[in-house]
TIBA-879342 format. One line per field, with one value per residue (C-alpha): x, y, z; residue in three letters; residue number from 1. Coordinates in Angstrom, 3 decimals, m for minus. Layout:
<rs>
px (X, ...)
py (Y, ...)
pz (Z, ...)
residuo (ALA, ...)
num (NUM, ...)
</rs>
This chain:
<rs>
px (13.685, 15.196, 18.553, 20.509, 23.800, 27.258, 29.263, 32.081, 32.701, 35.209, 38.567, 40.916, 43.897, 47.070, 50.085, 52.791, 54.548, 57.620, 59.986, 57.901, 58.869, 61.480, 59.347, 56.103, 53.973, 52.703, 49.215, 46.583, 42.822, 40.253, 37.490, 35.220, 34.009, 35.477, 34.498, 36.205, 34.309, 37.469, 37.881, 34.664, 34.799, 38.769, 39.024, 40.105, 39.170, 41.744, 42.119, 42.536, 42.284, 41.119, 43.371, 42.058, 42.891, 43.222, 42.203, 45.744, 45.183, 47.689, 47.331, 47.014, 46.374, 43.605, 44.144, 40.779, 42.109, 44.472, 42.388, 45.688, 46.302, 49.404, 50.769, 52.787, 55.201, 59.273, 60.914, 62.615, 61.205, 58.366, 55.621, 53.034, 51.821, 51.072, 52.782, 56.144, 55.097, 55.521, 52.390, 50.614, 47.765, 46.563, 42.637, 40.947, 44.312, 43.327, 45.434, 43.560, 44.525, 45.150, 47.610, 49.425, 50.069, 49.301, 48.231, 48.789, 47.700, 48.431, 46.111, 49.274, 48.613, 51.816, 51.373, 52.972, 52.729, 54.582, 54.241, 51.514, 53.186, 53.437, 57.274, 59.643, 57.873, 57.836, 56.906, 54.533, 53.138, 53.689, 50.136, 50.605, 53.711, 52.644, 49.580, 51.476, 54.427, 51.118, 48.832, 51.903, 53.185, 50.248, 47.631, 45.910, 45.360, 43.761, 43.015, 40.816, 38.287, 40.733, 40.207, 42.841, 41.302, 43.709, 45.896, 44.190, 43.698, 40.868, 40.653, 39.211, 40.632, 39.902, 41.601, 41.874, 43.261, 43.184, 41.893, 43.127, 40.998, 41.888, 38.769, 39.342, 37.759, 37.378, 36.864, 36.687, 37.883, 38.074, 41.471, 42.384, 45.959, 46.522, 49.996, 50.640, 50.430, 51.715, 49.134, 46.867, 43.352, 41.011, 36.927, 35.487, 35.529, 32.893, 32.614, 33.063, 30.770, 28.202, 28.730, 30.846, 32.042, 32.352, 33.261, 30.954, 32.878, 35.136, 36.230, 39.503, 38.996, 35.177, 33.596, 30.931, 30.448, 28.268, 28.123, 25.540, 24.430, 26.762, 24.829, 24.162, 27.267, 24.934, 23.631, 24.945, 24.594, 24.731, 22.936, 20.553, 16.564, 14.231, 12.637, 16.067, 17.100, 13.632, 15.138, 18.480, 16.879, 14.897, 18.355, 20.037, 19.848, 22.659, 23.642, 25.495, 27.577, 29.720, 33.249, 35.614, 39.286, 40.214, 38.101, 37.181, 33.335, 31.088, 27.479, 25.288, 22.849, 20.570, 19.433, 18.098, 16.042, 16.226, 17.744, 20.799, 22.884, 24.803, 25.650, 26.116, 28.064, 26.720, 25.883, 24.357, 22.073, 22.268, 20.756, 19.148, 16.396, 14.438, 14.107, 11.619, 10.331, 10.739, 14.370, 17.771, 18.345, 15.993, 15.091, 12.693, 12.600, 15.723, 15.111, 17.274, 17.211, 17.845, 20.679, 19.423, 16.077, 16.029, 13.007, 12.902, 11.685, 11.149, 13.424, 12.441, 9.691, 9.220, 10.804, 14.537, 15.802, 12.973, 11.768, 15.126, 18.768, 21.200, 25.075, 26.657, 29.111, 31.030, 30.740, 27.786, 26.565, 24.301, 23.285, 19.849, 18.649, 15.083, 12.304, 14.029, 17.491, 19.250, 21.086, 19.809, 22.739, 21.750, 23.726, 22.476, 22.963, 19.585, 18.498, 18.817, 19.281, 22.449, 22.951, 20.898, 23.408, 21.775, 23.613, 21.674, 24.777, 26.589, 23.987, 26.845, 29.050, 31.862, 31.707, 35.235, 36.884, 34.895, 32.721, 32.049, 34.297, 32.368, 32.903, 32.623, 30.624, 32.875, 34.650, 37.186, 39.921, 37.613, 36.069, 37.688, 36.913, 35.883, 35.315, 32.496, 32.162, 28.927, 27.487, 28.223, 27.404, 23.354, 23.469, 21.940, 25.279, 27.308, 30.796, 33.184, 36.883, 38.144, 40.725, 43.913, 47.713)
py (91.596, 93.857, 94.819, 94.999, 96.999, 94.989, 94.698, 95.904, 97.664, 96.949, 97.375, 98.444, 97.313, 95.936, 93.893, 93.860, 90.087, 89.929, 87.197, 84.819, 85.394, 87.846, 87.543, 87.698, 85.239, 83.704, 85.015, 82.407, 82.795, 79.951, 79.032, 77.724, 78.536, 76.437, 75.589, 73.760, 70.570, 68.762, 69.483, 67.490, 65.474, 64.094, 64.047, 66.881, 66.225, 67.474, 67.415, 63.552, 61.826, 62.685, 63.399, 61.968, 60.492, 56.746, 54.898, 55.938, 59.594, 59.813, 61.399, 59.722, 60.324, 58.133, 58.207, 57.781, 56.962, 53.921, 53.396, 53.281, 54.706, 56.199, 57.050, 60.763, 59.709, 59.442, 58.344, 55.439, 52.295, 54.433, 52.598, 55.484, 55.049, 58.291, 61.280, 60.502, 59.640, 62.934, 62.123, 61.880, 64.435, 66.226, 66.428, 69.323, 69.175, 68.189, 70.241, 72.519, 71.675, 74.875, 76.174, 72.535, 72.647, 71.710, 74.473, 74.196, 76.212, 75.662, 76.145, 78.778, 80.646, 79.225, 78.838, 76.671, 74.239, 71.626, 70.080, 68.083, 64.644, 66.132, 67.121, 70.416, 72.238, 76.016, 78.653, 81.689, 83.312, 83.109, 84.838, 84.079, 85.790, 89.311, 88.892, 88.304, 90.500, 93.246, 92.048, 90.843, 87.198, 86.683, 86.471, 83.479, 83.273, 80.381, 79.421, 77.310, 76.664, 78.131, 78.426, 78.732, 80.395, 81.994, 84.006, 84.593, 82.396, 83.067, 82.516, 82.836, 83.655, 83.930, 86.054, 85.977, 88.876, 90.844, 94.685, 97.777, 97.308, 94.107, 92.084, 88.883, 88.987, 87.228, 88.209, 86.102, 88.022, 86.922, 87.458, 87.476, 87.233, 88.214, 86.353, 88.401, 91.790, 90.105, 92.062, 90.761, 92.126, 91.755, 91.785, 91.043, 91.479, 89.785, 89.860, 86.361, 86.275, 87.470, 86.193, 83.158, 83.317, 80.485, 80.782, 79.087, 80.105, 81.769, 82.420, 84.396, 87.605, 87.372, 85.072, 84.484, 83.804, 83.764, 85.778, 83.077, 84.317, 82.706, 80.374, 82.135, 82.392, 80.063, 77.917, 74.607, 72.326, 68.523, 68.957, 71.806, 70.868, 71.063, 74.423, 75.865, 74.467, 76.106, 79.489, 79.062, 78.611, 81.541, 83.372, 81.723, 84.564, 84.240, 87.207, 85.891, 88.510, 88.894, 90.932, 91.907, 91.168, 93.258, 96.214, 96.673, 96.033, 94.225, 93.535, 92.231, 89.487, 87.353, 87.255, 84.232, 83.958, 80.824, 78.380, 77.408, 78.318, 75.955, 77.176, 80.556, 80.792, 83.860, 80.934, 78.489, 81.753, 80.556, 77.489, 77.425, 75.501, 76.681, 75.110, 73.106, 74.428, 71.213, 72.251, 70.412, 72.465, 70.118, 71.518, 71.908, 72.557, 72.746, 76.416, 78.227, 82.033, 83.328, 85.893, 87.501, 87.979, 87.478, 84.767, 81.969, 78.616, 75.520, 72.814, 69.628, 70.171, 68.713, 67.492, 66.977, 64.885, 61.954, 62.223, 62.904, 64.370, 66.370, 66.754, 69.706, 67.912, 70.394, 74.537, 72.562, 69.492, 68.513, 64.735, 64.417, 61.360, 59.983, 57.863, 54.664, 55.867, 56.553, 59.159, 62.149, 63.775, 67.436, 70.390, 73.379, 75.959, 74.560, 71.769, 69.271, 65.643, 64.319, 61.037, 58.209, 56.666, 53.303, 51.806, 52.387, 51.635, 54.735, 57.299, 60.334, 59.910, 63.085, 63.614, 63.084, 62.690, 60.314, 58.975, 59.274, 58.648, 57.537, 55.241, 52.023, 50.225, 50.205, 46.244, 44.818, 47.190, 50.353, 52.799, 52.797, 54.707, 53.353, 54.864, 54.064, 54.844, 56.927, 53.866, 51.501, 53.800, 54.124, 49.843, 48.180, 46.548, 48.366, 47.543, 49.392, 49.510, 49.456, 51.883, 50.264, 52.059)
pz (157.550, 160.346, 160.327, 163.132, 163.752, 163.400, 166.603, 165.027, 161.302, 158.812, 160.472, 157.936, 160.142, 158.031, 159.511, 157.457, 158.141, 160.278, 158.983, 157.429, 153.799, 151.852, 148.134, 147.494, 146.436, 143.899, 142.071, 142.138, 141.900, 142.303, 140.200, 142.655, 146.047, 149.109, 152.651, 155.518, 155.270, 155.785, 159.274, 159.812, 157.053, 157.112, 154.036, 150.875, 147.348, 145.097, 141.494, 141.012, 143.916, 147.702, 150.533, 153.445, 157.273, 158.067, 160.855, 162.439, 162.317, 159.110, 155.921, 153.142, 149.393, 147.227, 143.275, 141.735, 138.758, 139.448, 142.751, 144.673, 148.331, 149.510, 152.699, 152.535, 154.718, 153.488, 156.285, 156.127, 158.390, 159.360, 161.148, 160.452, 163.516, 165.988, 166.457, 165.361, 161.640, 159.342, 158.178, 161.226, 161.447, 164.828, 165.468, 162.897, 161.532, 158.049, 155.562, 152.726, 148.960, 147.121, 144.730, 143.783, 147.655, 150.867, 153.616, 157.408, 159.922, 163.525, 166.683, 167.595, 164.091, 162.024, 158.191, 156.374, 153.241, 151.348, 148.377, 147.416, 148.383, 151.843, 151.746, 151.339, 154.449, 154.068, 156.343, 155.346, 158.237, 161.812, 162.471, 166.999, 166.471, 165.492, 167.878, 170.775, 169.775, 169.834, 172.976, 175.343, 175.943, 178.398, 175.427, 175.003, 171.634, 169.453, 165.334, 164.173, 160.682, 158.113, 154.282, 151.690, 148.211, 145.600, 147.706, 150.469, 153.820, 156.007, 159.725, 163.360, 165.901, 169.877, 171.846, 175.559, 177.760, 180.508, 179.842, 181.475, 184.483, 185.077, 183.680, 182.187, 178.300, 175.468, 171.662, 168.382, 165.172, 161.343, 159.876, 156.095, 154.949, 151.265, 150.833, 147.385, 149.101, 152.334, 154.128, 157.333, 157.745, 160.585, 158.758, 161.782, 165.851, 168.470, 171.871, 172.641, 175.449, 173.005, 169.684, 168.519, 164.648, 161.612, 158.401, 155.485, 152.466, 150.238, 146.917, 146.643, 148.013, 148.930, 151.849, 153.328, 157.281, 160.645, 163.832, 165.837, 169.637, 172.414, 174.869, 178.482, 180.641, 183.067, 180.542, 180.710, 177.817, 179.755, 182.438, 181.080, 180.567, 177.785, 178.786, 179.762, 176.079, 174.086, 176.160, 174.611, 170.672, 171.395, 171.824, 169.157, 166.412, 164.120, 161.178, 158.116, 156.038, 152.837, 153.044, 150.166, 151.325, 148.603, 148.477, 151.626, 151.504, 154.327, 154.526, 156.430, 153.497, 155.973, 159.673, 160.964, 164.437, 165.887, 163.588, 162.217, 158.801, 156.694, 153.892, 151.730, 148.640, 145.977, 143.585, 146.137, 148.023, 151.655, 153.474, 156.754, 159.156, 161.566, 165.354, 166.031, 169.085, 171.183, 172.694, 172.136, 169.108, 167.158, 163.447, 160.965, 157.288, 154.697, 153.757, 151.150, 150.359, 146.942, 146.566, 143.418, 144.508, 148.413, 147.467, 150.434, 149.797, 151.799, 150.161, 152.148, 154.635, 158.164, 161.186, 160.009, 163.131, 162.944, 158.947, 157.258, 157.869, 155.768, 155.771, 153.708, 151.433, 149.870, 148.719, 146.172, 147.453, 149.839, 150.703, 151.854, 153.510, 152.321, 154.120, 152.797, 154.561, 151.145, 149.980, 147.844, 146.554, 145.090, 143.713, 145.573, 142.841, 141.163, 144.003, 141.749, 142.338, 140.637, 142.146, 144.737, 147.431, 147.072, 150.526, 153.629, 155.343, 154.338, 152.795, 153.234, 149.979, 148.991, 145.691, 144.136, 140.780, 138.954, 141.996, 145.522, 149.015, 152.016, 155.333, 154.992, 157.575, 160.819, 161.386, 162.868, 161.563, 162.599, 160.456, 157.038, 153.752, 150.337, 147.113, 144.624, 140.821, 140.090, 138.618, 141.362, 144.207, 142.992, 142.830, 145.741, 147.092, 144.697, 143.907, 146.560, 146.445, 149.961, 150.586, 151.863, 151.984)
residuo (UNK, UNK, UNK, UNK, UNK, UNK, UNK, UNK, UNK, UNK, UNK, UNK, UNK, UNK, UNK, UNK, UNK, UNK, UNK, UNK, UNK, UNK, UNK, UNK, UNK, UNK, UNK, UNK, UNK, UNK, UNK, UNK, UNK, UNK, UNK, UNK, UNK, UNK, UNK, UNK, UNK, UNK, UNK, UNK, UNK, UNK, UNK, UNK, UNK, UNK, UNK, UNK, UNK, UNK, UNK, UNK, UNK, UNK, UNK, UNK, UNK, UNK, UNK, UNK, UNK, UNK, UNK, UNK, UNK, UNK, UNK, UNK, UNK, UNK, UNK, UNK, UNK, UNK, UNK, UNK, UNK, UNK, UNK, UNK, UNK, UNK, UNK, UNK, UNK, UNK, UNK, UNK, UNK, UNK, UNK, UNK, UNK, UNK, UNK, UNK, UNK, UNK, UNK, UNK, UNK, UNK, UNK, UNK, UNK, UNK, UNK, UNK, UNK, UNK, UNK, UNK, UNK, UNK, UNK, UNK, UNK, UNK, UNK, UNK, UNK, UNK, UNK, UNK, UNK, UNK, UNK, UNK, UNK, UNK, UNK, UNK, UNK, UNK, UNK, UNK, UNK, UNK, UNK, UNK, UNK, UNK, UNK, UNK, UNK, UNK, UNK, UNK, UNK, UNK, UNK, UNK, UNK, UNK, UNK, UNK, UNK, UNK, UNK, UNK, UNK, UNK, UNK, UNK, UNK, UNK, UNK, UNK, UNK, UNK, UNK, UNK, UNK, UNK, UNK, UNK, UNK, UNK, UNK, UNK, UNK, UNK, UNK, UNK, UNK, UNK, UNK, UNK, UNK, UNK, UNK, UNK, UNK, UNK, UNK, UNK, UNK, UNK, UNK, UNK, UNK, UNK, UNK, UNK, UNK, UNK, UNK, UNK, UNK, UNK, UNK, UNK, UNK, UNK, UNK, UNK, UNK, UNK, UNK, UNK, UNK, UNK, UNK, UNK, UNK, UNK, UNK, UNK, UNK, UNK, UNK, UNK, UNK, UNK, UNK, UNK, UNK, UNK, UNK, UNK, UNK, UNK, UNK, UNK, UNK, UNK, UNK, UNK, UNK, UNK, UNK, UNK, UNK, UNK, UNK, UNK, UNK, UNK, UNK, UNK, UNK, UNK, UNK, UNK, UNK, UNK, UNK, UNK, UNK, UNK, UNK, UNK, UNK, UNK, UNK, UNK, UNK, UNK, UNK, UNK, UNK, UNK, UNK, UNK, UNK, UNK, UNK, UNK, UNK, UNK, UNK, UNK, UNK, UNK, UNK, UNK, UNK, UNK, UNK, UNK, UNK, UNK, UNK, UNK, UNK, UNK, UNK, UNK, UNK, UNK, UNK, UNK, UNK, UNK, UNK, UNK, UNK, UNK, UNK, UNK, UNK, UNK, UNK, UNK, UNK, UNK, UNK, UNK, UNK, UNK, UNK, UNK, UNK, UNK, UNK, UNK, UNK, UNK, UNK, UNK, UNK, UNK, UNK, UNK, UNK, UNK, UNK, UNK, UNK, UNK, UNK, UNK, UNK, UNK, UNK, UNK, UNK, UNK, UNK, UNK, UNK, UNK, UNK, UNK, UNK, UNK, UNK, UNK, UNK, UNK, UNK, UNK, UNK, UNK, UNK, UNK, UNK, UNK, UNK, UNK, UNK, UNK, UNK, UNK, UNK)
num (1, 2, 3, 4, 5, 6, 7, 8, 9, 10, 11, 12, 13, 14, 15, 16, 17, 18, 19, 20, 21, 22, 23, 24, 25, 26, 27, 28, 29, 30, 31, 32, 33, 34, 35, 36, 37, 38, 39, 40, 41, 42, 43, 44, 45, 46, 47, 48, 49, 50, 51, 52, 53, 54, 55, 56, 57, 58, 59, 60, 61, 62, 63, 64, 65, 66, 67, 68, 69, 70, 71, 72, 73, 74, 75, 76, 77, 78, 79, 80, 81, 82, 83, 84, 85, 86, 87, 88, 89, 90, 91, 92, 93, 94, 95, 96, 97, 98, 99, 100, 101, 102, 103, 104, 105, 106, 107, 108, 109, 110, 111, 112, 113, 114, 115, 116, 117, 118, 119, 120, 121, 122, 123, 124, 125, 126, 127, 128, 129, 130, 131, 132, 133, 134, 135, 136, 137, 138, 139, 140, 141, 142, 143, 144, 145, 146, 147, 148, 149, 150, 151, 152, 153, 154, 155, 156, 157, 158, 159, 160, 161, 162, 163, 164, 165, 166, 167, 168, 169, 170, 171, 172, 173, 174, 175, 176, 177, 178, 179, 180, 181, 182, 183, 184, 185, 186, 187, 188, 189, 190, 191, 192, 193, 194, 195, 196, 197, 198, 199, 200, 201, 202, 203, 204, 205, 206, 207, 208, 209, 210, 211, 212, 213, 214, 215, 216, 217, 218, 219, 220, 221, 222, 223, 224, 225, 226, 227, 228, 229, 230, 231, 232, 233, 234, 235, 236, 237, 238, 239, 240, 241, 242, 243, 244, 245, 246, 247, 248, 249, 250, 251, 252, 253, 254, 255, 256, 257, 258, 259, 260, 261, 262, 263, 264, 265, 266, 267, 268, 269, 270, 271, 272, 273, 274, 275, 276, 277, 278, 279, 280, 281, 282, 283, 284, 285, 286, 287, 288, 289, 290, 291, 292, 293, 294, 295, 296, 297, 298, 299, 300, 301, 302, 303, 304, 305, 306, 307, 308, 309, 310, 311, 312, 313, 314, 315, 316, 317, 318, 319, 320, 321, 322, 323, 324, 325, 326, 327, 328, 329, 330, 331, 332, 333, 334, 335, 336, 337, 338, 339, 340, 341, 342, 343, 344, 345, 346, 347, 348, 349, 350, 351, 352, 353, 354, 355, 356, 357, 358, 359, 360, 361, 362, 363, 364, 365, 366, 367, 368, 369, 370, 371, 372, 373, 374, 375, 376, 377, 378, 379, 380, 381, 382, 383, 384, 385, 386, 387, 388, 389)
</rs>
């Protein structure tokens, strides 16, 4: 496969925090990979139970075990209702579950978390702080798709700003903050107008994400037409690479041409499709390449969008749909199927502490989630317990 040459190298840049903390912290290491699911998803397994977002846009925790919601609000004669509920949750704002705490990072860069019943908030890093403090008040400067892992939390970040000459520019870049050391790193910088950036995973000091082409500064997605879309896939190459917070390593492990990634994990390899060739980003083929011995191999084979679809579930789990409209639920270390969502209904199911989490169909009260045992979720009209606070 040809390589091509990163935009940018390792940038070995270090940003001691200003304020944010006077101790270090903690030392935590995970055991298994993590994505950012939850943004999508709204919801965040955790050891026991599943955080998750209501109807209401407020967070809420589900205990698997006594099958009892709870809202994480504590103020008194709360009507949990929009913004002025503590628990109430902003879009993308779902928090990440690490460490026996909850993580928060704001579209301005602020870090904070509280305990797990959503209390005691504490401030870490004030991330749109030191930026501006270095670029000028004048910065535009965004976050968004952020992973917690042992100590570190990854994020992107775009940048907008005026240059020296007076052009208006954009860049994204991938920031790590090691919150033992208290030490910010930049892995990655893109020119925005080139090359957008997403993260698919990490585990503690190592992750894994994408550089995918930006459309054409003309290109315009709602009005555009199927030959101006088959240009656009043609485009669409997209590099996926592996850095070492810690060490200091970055390479480049896969380059896809026209397609999309999904996944990449160093247990999982890394799963991709390829377009179709129609336009409108339509794809073909759940394709997975092998880490260990760069082997590729077609997984499910055909036109994804009218024979079957796939949603990535969690850093192991994929759910793909079958001809019947069920469920195949497989672990993507081995691609093998672990459970059958036997609701056509709801064929996307999270896996969770002794069972699965999925929508329930949408009613009068709106979209609402449910939780199924893993013996109840493969029975035709299975037993659900409907989640209510």
């Amino acid at each position: 496969m040809r390589k091509i040459n990163f935009i940018s190298v390792f940038l070995a840049v270090s940003i001691l925090f200003c304020g944010c903390a006077d101790k270090k912290d903690h030392v935590y290491e995970d055991k298994e990979w993590r994505t950012n699911i939850r943004s999508v998803s709204g919801i965040e397994p955790y050891e026991d139970g599943v955080y998750y977002k209501n109807k209401n846009d407020i967070l809420c925790y589900f205990d698997t075990s006594s099958q009892k919601a709870t809202v994480l609000c504590n103020k008194k004669g709360c009507s949990h209702e929009g913004k002025s509920c503590p628990a109430y949750i902003e879009t993308f704002g779902m928090p990440d579950a690490a460490n026996d705490s909850l993580y928060y990072l704001s579209l301005e860069g602020e870090l904070t978390r509280k305990k797990l019943d959503n209390t005691s908030e504490e401030k870490i890093w004030d991330m749109g702080k030191t930026l501006r403090k270095e670029m000028g008040d004048e910065t535009s400067i965004s976050f968004s798709g952020y992973i917690v892992t042992g100590n570190y939390v990854y994020t992107v970040v775009r940048i907008a700003y005026t240059d020296e000459e007076g052009a208006y520019k954009e860049r994204e870049e991938l920031h790590v903050l090691d919150t033992a050391a208290k030490k910010q790193t930049v892995l990655e910088t893109v020119d925005a107008s080139k090359e957008t950036l997403e993260i698919l995973s990490a585990k503690n000091n190592i992750t894994y994400y994408q550089a995918q082409n930006a459309y054409d500064k003309d290109f315009q997605p709602e009005t555009a037409t199927e030959e101006e879309w088959k240009e656009q896939e043609k485009k669409m190459n997209t590099r996926v690479c592996r850095a070492d917070a810690k060490n200091g390593g970055k390479e480049q492990v896969f380059e896809l041409k026209s397609g999309f990634v999904s996944a990449a994990t160093d247990d999982i390899g890394i799963y991709y499709n390829d377009f179709l060739g129609t336009g409108y980003m339509e794809t073909k083929n759940l394709c997975r390449k092998d880490r260990k011995t760069g082997e590729e191999t077609i997984l499910k084979k055909g036109d994804i969008t009218a024979k079957y679809m796939y949603t990535i579930l969690d850093a192991e789990h994929i759910v793909v749909q079958n001809e019947k409209g069920l469920g195949e639920i497989y672990n993507m270390k081995e691609f093998e199927m672990e459970a059958v969502v036997a609701q056509k209904e709801y064929w996307v199911a999270y896996p969770v502490k002794g069972g699965y989490f999925c929508y329930a169909p949408e009613n009068e009260d709106g979209m609402v989630w449910q939780y199924f045992t893993e013996k109840e979720i493969q029975k035709e009209g299975g037993n659900a317990v409907m989640v209510k606070e």
